[in-house]
C-alpha positions as CSV (number, residue, x, y, z in Angstrom):
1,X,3.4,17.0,-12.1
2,X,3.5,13.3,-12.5
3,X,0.7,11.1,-14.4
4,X,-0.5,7.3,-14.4
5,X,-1.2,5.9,-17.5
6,X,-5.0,4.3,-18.2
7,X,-4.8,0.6,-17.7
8,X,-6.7,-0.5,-21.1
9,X,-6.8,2.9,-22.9
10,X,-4.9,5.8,-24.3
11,X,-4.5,9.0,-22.4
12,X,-3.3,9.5,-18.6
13,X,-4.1,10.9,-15.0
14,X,-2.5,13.3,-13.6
15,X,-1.3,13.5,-10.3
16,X,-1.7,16.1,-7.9
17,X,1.8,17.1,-6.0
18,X,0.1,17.9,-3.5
19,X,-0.7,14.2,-2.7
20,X,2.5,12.7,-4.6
21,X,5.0,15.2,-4.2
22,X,6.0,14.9,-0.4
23,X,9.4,14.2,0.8
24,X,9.7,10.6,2.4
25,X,9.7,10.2,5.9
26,X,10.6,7.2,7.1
27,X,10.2,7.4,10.8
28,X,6.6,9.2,10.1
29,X,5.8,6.2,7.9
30,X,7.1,3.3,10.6
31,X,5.2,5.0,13.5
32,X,1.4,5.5,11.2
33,X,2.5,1.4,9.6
34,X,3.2,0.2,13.0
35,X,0.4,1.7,14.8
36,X,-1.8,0.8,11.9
37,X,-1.2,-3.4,12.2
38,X,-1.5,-2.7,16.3
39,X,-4.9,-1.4,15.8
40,X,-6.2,-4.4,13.5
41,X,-4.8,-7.0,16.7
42,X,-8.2,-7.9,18.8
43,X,-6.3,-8.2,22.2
44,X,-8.7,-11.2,23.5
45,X,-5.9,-13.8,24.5
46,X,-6.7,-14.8,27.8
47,X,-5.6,-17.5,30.4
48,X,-6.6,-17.8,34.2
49,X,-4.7,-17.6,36.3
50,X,-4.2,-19.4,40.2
51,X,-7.7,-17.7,41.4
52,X,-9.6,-17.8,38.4
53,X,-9.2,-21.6,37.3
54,X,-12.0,-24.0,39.4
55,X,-11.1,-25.9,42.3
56,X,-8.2,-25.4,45.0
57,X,-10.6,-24.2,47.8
58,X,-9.2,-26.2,50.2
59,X,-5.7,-27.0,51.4
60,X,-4.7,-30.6,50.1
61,X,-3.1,-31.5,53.1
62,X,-1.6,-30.3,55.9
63,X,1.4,-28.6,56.6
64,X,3.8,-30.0,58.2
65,X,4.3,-33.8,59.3
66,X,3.3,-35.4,56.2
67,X,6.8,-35.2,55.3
68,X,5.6,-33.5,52.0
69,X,6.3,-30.3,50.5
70,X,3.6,-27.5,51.8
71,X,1.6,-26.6,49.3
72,X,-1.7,-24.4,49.9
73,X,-3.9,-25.1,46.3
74,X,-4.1,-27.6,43.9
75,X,-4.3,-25.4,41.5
76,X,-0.9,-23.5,41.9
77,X,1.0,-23.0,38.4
78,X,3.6,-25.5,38.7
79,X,0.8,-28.2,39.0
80,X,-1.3,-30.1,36.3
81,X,-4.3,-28.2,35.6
82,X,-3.5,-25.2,37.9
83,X,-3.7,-22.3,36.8
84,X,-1.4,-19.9,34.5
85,X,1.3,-17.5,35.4
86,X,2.2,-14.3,34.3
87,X,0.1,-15.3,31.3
88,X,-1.8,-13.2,28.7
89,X,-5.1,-11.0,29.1
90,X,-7.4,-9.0,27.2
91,X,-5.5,-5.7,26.1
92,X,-6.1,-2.5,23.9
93,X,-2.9,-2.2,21.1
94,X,-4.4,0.7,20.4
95,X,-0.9,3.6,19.8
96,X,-2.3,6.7,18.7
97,X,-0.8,8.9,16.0
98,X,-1.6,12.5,15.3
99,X,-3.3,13.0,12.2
100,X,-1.3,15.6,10.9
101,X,1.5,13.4,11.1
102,X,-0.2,10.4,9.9
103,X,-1.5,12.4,6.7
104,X,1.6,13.0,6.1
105,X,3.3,9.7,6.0
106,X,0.4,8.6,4.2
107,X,1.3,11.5,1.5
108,X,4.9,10.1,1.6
109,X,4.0,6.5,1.0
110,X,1.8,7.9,-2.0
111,X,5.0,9.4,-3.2
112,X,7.3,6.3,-2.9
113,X,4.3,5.4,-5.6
114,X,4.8,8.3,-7.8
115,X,8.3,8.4,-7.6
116,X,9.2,5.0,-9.5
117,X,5.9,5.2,-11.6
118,X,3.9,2.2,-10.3
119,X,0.7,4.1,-10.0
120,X,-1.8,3.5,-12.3
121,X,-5.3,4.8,-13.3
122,X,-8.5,3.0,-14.4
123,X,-11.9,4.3,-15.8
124,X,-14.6,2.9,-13.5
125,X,-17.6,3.9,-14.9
126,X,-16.7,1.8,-18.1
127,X,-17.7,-1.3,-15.2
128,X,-21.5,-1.1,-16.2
129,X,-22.0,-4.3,-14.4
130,X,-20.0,-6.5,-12.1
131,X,-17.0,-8.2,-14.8
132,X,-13.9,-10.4,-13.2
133,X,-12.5,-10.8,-16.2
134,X,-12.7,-7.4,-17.7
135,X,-10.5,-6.6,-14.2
136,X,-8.3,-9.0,-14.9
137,X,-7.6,-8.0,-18.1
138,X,-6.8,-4.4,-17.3
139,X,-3.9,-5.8,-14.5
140,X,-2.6,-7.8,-17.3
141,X,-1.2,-4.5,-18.3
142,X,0.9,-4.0,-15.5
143,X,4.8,-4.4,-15.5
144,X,5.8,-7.1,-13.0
145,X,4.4,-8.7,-10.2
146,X,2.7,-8.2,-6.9
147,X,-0.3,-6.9,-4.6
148,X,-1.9,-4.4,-6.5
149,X,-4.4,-2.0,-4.0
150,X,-6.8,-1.0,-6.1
151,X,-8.8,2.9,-5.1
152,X,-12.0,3.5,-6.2
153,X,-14.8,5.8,-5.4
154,X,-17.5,5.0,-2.5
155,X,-19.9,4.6,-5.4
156,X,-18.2,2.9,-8.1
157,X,-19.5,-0.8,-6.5
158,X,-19.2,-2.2,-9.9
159,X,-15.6,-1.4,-10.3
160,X,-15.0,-2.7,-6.5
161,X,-16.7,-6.2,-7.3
162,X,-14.7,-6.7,-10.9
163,X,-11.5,-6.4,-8.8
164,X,-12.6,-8.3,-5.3
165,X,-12.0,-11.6,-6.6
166,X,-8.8,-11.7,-8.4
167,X,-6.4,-13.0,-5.6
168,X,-3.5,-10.4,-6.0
169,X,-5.8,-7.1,-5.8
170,X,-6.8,-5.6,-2.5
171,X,-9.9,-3.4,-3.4
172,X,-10.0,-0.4,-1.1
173,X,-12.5,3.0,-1.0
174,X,-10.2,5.9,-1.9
175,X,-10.9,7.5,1.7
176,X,-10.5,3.9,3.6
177,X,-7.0,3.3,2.9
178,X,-4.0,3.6,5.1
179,X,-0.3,3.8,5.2
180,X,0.1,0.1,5.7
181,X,-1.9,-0.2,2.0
182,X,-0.3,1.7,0.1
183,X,3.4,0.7,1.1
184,X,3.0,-2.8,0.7
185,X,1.8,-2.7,-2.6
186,X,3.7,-3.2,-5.4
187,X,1.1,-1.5,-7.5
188,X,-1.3,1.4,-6.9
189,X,-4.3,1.4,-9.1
190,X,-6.9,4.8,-8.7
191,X,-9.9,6.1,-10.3
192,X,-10.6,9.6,-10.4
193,X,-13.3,9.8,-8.0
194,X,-10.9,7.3,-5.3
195,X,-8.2,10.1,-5.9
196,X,-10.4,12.7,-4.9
197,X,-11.3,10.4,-2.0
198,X,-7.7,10.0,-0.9
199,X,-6.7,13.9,-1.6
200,X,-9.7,14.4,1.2
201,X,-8.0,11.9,3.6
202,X,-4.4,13.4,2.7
203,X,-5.4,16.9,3.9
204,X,-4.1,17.4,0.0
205,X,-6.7,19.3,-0.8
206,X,-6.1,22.2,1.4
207,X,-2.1,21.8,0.9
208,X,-0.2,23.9,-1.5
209,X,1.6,21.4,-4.5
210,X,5.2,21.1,-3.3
């Protein structure tokens, strides 16, 4: 069973297989990542088009014996202010995944994590008030560079606003975070109660350890 070490003190967590033990998948992980950044676009671009944009009631002129080309609006697309074709509206990204299969990649991204030992565990309910730098100093412990998403419990707020501010942290509840979180991070950093958050999102908790 692997363990993280305890940024800023002795001892370690360890972590379940269940959650860090699964084979990666990388097709499972594209399709949950993918469908993930889809469902955070708002869909809202919007042009008008030819019947939409004001004006162009009325033919301009007649036609034929103007010796001009016919033409039936002035606000067609190939003229100035006319309006737009083929142009963009208001769509749903949406791409849904099942949730069997998105537990999964989520497991296997988790295990990309535990694999090459880059997950790490902090004691949140040292945090008795809101502390940037105490935060900061903990990270200082970390080997290298890069976003770190940080998982704590739903209730551990004091833990969440000592990480919020430091530029390279994302700070996430353990049951809010996704595929596209935890493989772009460089670092994962958990509490206890945000494990036992995430185990609940996994489906780990009603999994056998692999």
């Amino acid at each position: 069973m692997p363990s993280a070490k305890r940024l800023g003190g002795q001892g370690s967590l360890e972590l379940p297989d269940a959650l860090f033990g699964e084979r990666f998948h990388n097709d499972l992980v594209y399709e949950a990542v993918r469908a993930e950044q889809l469902a955070r676009r708002r869909g809202t671009a919007a042009t008008r088009d030819r019947g939409e944009v004001r004006g162009g009631g009325a033919k301009p002129w007649r036609q034929k014996g103007t010796g001009r080309a016919r033409i039936g609006s002035i606000r067609a697309p190939h003229w100035t202010g006319g309006g737009v074709a083929f142009g963009p509206s208001p769509r749903n990204y949406t791409v849904k995944v099942n949730r069997k299969a998105r537990r999964r990649a989520l497991r296997a991204a988790l295990s990309v994590h535990g694999a090459r030992g880059s997950v790490w565990a902090i004691d949140a309910s040292s945090f008795d008030a809101p502390s940037t730098k105490t935060a900061a100093d903990l990270l200082d412990d970390l080997d290298g560079s890069g976003r770190v998403l940080v998982l704590v419990g739903a209730e551990e707020s004091n833990a969440a606003l000592s990480f919020r501010n430091i530029p390279t942290a994302d700070v996430l509840p353990g049951g809010d975070a996704g595929v596209a979180d935890v493989i772009g991070a460089a670092h994962l950093v958990v509490s206890e109660a945000g494990l036992e958050e995430l185990a609940g999102v996994t489906g780990a908790t009603a999994r056998k350890a692999a």
